[in-house]
SEDO-924027 format. One line per field, with one value per residue: x, y, z of N, C-alpha, C, O in turn; residue number from 0. Coordinates in steps of 0.05 Angstrom, whole numbers, plus 5000, padded with zeros to 4 digits. Atoms other than C-alpha are relative to their C-alpha. Example, Ala and Ser with C-alpha at 12.3 -4.5 7.8 and 13.67 -1.06 7.14 Angstrom:
BEGIN
n.u	c(5018|4984) $
n.v	c(4976|4976) $
n.w	c(5000|4999) $
ca.u	c(5246|5273) $
ca.v	c(4910|4979) $
ca.w	c(5156|5143) $
c.u	c(5018|4985) $
c.v	c(5024|5022) $
c.w	c(5000|5014) $
o.u	c(5039|4995) $
o.v	c(5024|5044) $
o.w	c(5013|5018) $
num	c(0|1) $
END
This chain:
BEGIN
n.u	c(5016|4985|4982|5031|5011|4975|5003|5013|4990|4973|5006|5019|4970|4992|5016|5004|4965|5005|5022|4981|4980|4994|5024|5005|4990|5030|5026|4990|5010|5027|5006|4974|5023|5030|4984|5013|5029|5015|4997|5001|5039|5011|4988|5015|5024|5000|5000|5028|5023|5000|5009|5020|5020|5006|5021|5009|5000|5027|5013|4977|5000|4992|4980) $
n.v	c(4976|4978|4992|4981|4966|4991|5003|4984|4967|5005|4980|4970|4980|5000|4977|4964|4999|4999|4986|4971|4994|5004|5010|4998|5036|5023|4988|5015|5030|5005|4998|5014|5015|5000|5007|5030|5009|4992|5019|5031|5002|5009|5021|5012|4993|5023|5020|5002|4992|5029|5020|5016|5018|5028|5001|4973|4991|5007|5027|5016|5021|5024|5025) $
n.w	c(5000|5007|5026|5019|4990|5013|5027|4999|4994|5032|5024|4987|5001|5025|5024|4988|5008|5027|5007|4995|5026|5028|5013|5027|5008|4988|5025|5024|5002|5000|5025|5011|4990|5017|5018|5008|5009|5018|5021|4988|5000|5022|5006|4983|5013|5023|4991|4982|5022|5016|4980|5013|4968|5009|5007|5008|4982|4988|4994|4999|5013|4974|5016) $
ca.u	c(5000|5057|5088|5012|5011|5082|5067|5010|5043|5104|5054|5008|5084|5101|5035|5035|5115|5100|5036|5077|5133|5122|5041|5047|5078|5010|4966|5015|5004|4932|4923|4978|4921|4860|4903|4903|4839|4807|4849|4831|4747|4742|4770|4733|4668|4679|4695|4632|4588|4611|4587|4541|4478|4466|4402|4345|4334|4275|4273|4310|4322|4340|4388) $
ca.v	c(5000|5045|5036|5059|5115|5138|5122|5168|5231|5212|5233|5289|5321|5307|5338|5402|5403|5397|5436|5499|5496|5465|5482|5480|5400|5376|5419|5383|5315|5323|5342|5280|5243|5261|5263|5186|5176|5204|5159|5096|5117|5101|5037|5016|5048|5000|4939|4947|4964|4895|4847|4792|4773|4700|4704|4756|4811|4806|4737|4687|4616|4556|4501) $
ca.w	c(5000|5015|4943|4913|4959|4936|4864|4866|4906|4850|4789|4830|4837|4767|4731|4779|4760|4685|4688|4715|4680|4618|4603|4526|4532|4571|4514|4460|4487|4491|4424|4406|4443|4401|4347|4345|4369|4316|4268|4304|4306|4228|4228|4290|4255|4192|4228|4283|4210|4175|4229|4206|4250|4254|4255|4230|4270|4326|4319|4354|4342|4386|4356) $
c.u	c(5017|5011|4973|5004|5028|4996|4980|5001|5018|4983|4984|5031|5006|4983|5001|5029|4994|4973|5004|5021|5001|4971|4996|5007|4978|4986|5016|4997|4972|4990|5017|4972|4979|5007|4996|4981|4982|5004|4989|4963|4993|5001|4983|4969|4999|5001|4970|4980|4999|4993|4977|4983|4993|4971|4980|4991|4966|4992|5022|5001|5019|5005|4988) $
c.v	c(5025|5004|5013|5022|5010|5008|5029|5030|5007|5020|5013|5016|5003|5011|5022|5007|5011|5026|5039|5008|5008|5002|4992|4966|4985|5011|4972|4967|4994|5003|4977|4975|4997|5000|4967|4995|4998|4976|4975|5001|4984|4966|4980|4995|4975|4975|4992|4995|4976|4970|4987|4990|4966|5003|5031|5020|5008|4970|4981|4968|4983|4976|4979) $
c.w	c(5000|4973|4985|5002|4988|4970|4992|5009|4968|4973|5008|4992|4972|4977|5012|4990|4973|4993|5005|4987|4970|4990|4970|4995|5013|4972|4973|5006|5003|4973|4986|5006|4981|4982|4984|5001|4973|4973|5010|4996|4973|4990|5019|4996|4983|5008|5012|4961|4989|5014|4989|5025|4988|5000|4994|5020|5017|5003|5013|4998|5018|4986|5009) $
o.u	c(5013|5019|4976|5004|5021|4999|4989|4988|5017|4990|4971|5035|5009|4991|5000|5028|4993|4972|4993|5024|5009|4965|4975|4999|4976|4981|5004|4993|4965|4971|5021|4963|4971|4990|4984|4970|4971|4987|4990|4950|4978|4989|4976|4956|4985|4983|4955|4968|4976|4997|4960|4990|4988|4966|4989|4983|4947|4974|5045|4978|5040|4988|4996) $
o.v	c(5044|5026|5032|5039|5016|5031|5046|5050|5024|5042|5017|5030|5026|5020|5041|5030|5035|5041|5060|5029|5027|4985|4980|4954|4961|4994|4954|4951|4971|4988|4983|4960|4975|4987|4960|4986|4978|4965|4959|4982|4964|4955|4958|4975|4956|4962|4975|4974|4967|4949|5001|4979|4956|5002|5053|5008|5016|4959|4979|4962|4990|4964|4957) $
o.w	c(4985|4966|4969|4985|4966|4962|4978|5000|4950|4965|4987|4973|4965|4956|4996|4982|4969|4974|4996|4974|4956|4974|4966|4975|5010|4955|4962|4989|5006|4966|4962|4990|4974|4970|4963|4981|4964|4960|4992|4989|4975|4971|5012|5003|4990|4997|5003|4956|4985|5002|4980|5046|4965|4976|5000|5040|5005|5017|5004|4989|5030|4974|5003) $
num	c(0|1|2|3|4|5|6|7|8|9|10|11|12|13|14|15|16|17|18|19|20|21|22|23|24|25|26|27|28|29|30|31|32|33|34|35|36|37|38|39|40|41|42|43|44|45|46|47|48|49|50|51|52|53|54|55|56|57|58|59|60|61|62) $
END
């Protein structure tokens, strides 16, 4: 439990550090962030869209 609680002061100290210093390197990895997302939505879109139902929809059916 002590190494959690450590772990957790560790990056509280390290975004207030960064977030004073360096604000423009949190903005740039948040936009680095949605950045990918965005590429990753279309791909995830297309996949989910090509899914085949086994059976028709509303009805179901017992083997």
């Amino acid at each position: 439990m002590a190494v959690n609680h450590s772990v957790v002061v560790l990056a509280i100290g390290l975004a207030l550090t960064l977030g004073i210093l360096r604000p423009g390197l949190l903005a740039d990895l948040q936009l680095l962030t949605v950045s990918g997302f965005i590429q990753i939505v279309p791909g995830l879109l297309a996949a989910i869209g090509r899914r085949r139902l086994l059976t028709a929809p509303g009805r179901w059916r017992a083997w």
